[in-house]
VOGU-3710 file (C-alpha; in Angstrom, 3 decimals, decimal comma):
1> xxxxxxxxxx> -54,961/-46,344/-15,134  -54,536/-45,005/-11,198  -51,553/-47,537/-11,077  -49,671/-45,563/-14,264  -50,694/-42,167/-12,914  -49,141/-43,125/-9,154  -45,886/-44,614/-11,551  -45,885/-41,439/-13,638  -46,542/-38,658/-10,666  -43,810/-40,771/-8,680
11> xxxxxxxxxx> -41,054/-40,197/-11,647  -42,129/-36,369/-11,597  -41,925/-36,252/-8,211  -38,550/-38,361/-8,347  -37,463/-35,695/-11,093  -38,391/-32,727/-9,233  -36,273/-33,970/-5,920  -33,258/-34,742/-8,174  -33,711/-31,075/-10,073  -33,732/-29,600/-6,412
21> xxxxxxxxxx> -30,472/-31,216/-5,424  -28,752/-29,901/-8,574  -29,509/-26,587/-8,144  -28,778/-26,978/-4,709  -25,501/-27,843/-5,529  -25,129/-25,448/-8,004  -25,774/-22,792/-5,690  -22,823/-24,072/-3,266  -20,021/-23,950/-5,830  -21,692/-21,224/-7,762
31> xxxxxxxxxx> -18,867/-18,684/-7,356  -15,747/-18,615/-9,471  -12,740/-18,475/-7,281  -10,279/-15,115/-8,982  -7,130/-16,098/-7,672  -4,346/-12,707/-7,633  -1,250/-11,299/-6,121  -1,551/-8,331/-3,839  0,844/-5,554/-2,194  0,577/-6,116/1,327
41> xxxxxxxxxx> -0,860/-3,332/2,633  -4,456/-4,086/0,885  -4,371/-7,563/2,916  -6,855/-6,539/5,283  -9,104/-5,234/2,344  -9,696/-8,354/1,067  -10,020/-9,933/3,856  -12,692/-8,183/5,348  -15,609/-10,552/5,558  -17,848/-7,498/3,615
51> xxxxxxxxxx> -15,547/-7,612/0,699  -16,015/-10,847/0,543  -19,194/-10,998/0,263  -19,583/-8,258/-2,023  -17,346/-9,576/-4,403  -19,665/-12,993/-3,915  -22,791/-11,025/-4,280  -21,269/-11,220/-8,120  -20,257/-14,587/-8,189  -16,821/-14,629/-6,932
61> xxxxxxxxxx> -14,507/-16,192/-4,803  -11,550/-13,996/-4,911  -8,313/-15,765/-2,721  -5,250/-13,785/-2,713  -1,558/-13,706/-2,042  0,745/-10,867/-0,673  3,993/-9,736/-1,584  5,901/-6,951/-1,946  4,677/-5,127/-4,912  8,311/-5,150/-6,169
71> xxxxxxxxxx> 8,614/-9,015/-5,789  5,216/-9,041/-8,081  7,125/-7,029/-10,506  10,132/-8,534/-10,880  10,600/-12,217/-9,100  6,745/-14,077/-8,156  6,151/-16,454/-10,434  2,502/-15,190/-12,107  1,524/-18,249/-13,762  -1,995/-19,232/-12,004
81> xxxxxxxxxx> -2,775/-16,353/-11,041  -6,033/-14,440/-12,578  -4,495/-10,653/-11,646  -1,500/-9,203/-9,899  -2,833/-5,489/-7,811  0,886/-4,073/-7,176  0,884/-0,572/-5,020  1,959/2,120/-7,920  2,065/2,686/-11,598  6,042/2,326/-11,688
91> xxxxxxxxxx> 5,454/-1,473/-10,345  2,863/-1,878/-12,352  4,447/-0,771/-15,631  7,159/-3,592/-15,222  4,126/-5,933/-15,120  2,658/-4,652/-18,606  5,678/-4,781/-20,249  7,041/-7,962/-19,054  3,256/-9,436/-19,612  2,683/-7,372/-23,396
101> xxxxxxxxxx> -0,665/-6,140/-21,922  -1,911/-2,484/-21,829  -5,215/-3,451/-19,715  -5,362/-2,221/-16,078  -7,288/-0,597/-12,962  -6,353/1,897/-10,480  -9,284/1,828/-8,403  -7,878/3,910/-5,662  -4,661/5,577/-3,970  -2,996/6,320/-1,346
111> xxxxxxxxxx> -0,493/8,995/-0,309  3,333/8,329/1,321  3,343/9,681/5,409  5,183/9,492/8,223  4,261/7,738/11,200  5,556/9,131/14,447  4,848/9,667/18,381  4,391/13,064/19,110  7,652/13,409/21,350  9,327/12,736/18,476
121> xxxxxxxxxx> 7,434/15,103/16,603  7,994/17,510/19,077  12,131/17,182/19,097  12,279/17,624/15,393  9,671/20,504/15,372  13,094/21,849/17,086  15,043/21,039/14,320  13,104/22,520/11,828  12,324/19,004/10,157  8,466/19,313/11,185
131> xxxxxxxxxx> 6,367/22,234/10,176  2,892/23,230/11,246  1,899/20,084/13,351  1,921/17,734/10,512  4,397/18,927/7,927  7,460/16,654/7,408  10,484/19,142/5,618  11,815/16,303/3,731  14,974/19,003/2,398  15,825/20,031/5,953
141> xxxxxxxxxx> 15,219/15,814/7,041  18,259/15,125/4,833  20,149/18,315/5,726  19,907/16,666/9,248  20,521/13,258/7,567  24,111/14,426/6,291  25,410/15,635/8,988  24,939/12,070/10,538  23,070/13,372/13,685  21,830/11,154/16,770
151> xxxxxxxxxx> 18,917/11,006/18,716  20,702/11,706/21,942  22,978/14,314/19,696  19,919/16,992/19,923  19,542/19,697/22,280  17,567/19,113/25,489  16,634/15,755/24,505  14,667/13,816/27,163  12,014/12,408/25,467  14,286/9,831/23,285
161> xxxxxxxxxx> 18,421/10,249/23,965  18,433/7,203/22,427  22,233/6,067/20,412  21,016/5,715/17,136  21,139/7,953/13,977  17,821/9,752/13,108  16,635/7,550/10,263  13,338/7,054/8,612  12,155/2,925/8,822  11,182/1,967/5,323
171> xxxxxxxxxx> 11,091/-1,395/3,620  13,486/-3,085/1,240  14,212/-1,096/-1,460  15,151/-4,525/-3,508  11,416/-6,060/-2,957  9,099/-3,329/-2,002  7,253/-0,313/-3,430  6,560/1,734/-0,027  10,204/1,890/-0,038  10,402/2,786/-3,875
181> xxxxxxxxxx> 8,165/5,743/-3,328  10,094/6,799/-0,494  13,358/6,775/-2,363  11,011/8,503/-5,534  10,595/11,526/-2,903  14,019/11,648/-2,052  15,481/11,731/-5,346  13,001/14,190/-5,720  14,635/16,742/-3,254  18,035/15,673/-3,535
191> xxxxxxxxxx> 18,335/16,621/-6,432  17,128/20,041/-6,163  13,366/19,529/-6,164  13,235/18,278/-9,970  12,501/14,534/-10,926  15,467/12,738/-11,965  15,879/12,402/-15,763  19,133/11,184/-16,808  21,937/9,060/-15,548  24,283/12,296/-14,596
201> xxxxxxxxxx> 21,325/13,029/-12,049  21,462/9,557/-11,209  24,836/9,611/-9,981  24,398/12,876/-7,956  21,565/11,607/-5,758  22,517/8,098/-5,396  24,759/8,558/-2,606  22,002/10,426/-0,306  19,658/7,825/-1,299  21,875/4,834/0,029
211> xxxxxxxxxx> 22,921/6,227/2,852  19,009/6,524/3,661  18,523/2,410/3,236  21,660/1,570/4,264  21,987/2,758/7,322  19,123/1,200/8,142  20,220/-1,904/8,650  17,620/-4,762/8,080  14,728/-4,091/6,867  11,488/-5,765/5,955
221> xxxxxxxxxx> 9,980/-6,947/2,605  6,640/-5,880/2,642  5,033/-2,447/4,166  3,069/-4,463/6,710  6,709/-5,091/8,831  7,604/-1,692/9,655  4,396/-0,391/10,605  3,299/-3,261/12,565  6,454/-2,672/14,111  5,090/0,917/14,578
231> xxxxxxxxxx> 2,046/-0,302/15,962  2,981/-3,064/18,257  6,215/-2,099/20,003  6,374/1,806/19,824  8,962/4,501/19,657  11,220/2,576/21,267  11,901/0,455/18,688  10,387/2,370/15,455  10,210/6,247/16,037  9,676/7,248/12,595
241> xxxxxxxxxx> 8,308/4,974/9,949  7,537/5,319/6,023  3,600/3,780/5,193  0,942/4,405/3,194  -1,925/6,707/4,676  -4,130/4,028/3,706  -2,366/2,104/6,923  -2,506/4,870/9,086  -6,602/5,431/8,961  -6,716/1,869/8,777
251> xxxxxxxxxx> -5,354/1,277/12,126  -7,490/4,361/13,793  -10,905/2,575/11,865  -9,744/-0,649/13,600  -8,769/1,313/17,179  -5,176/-0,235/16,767  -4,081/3,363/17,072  -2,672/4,182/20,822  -2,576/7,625/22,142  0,675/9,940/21,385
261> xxxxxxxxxx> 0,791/8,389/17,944  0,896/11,239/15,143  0,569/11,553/11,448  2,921/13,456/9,509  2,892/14,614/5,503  6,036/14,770/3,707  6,560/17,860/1,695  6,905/16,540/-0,764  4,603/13,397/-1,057  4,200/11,247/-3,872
271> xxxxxxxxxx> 0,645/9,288/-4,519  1,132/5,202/-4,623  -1,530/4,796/-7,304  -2,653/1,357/-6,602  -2,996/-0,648/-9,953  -4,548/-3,957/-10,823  -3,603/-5,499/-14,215  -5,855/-8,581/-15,319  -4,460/-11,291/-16,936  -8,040/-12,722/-17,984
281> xxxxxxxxxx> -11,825/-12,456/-18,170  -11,806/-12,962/-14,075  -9,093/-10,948/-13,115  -11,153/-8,125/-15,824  -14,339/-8,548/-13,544  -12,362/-7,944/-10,077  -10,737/-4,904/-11,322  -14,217/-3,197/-13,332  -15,929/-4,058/-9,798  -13,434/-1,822/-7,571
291> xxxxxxxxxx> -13,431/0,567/-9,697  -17,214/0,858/-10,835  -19,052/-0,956/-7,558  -20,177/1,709/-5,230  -19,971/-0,752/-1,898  -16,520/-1,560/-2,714  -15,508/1,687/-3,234  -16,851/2,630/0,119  -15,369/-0,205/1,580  -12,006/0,769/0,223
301> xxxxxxxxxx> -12,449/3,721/2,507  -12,964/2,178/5,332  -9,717/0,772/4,418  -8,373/4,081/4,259  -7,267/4,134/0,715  -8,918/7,611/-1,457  -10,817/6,185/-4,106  -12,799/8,340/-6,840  -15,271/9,731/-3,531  -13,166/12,038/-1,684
311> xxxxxxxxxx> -16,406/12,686/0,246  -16,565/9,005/1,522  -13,110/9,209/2,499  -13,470/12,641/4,335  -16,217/10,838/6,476  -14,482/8,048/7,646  -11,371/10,495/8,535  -13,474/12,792/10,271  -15,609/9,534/11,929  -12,007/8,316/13,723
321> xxxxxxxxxx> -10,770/11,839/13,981  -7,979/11,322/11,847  -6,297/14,678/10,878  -6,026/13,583/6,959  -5,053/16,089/4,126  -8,502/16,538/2,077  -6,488/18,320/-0,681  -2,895/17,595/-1,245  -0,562/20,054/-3,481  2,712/19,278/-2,298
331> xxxxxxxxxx> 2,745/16,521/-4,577  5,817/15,376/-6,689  5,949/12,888/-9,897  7,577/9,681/-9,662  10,694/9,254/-11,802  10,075/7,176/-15,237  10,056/3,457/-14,696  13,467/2,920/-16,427  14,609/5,150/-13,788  13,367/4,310/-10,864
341> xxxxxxxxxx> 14,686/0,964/-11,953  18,401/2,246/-12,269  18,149/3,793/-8,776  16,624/0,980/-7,353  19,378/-0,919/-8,494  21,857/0,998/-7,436  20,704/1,247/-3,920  20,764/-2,594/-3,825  24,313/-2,358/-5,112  25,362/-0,928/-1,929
351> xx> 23,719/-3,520/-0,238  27,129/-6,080/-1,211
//
């Protein structure tokens, strides 16, 4: 009898190691990897070892890849992927169509700014171009624009007489959606502070608007290029750069900001409403958590994007002393998809 009960408690003991091991193992691989395509500029976001472990707090593993959020719409192959989180509605639109899906996200947002130095600033307060401190005149900018004005062509220049025409740095128009909401503001003013409609409007703007790309010369695919240009190698090389706000208070959370450097608002601005689409029952779960999850939302702050607490967002301005807009109502609407598409297109046209 002693020898069967040492046999039996052995087995339960055997049992009760083995049962250990499998949970053990369970709890290694427990989290379901969400695989998705990002705009650039949120890179960082998920990244950040706290969204990480947020998002793993619910069981995921979420790995993504970035792109310019007009590459997602039009040329990256989606297959695999669990969700696509493009940088605006137009971009995303594409997506749903293309895709036959109405089901989508738009956790949070982020206005269009102007990153400058303040002698630049300064030289263009001259000009009439900057307003107030922080106001960028996007009318008189391409008043100044067409009459094909350099740097060292203003008066009493000393800060940059630099050969070069006064141009704004953007992405590519053909891949990106910074660069999309840039051209959305200056089809905006062009043509006579009314979004353009019809293909008659389309003709009368597209001239100002290549000349703004063009002229440019090269120019990067994603937002993250020109503004780390911004950041790393100064006015020098990039005195006036198109970017998200969201990179902006960013770099001042991270101290990658250096003295001298200055925010500026366009008037107008449009708001890159950042939009994920899920293509299944993961991608669903990512997007209800950014939206709904109250540490991710303040995370997403940090990040400097405005989510649905303005509050949050006001505190981590005011924390870095970043002079942010809390209320912005110089805000124009981005032409329809269809378009935005045409003017896109034409843009790249000039290209050759």
């Amino acid at each position: 009898m002693r020898r069967k009960l040492s046999i039996l408690l052995a087995v339960a003991l055997l049992a009760g190691v083995a049962v250990t091991i499998v949970r053990g193992h369970g709890s290694d691989s427990g989290s379901t990897t969400v695989r998705g395509v990002i705009g650039s500029e949120k890179e960082a976001f998920f990244a950040d070892p706290a969204v990480r472990k947020e998002f793993a707090r619910h069981g995921l593993k979420v790995e993504v890849d970035p792109a310019g959020s007009r590459q997602i719409a039009t040329s990256v192959d989606l297959d695999g992927y669990d969700f696509v989180f493009p940088s605006s509605a137009p971009a995303a639109d594409r997506i749903l169509r293309a895709r036959g899906t109405t089901a989508r996200y738009s956790p949070f947002a982020s206005p269009m700014v102007i990153a400058t130095f303040q002698p630049i600033a300064d030289l263009l307060a001259r000009e009439g171009v900057v307003r107030n401190g922080s106001v960028f005149d996007f009318a008189a900018y391409l008043r100044l624009v067409a009459r094909h004005r350099r740097w060292d062509q203003l008066a009493n220049n000393t800060a940059y007489p630099v050969r070069k025409n006064i141009l704004v740095s953007t992405t590519d128009p053909r891949s990106s959606n910074s660069a999309a909401m840039y051209l959305a503001i200056a089809s905006y003013v062009a043509n006579g502070d009314r979004v353009v409609t019809d293909a008659a409007q389309e003709r009368k703007v597209l001239p100002t608007l290549t000349g703004l790309f063009v002229d440019q010369g090269y120019t990067d695919n994603t937002s993250e290029g020109p503004f780390g240009d911004y950041l790393a190698l100064g006015m020098g090389n990039t005195p006036l750069v198109c970017a998200y706000e969201a990179q902006f208070v960013d770099a001042a959370v991270r101290g990658r900001l250096k003295p001298g450097m200055v925010l500026l608002y366009p008037s107008p601005t449009v708001q890159s409403k950042h939009t994920l689409i899920p293509f299944d029952d993961k991608g669903d779960k990512v997007g209800h958590l950014l939206t709904t999850d109250r540490a991710l939302q303040r995370l997403a702050a940090v990040h400097g994007f405005r989510t649905t607490d303005p509050a949050r967002f006001a505190e981590v301005a005011a924390e870095h002393r970043v002079p942010v807009r809390a209320d912005l109502l110089d805000v124009a609407d981005t032409p329809s998809y269809d378009t935005l598409e045409h003017l896109l297109d034409g843009v790249a046209k000039a290209y050759g």
